[in-house]
N, C-alpha and C positions, 0 to 999 in steps of 0.2 A: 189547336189547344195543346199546351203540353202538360206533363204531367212529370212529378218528380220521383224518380229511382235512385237505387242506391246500389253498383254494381262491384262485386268481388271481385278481383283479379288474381290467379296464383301467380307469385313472386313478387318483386318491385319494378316497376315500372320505370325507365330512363327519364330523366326530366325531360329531356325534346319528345320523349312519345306525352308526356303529360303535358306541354306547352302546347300542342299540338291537336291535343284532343279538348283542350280547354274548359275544364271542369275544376270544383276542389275535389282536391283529394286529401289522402292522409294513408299515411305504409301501415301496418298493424302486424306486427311479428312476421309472416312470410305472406302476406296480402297487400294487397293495393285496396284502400275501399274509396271507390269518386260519388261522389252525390250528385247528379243532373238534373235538370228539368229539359225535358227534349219530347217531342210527339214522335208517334209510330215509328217514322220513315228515320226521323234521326238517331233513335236508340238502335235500330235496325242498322245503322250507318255505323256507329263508333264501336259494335260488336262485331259488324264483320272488321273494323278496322284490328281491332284485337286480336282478334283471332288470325290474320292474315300477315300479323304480328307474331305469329307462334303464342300467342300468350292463352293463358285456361281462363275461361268465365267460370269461377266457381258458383255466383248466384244473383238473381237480377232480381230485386226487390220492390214492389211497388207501394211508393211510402203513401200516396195520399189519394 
């Protein structure tokens, strides 16, 4: 079952890291924010992919 989140990112994100993680997104002044529907194991997945990225999770939102 997945479930949809809404995840900050600090900075902008490179378009191949966003093709790549295959989500929408949209930049918001110095954030990246993606909206996903992914269960456990996949949100678990595209966070360490960020982070192994050098990139900051500012906030992992759970919309529904």
């Amino acid at each position: 079952m997945t479930t949809t989140f809404e995840v900050h990112v600090e900075g902008e994100l490179a378009r191949p890291t966003l093709h790549s993680l295959g989500c929408p997104h949209c930049v918001t002044e110095a954030q990246t924010l993606m909206r996903i529907e992914a269960t456990p194991s996949e949100l678990s997945q595209l966070l360490k992919t960020c982070s192994e990225r050098g990139l900051m999770i500012e906030s992992v939102v759970r919309l529904d």
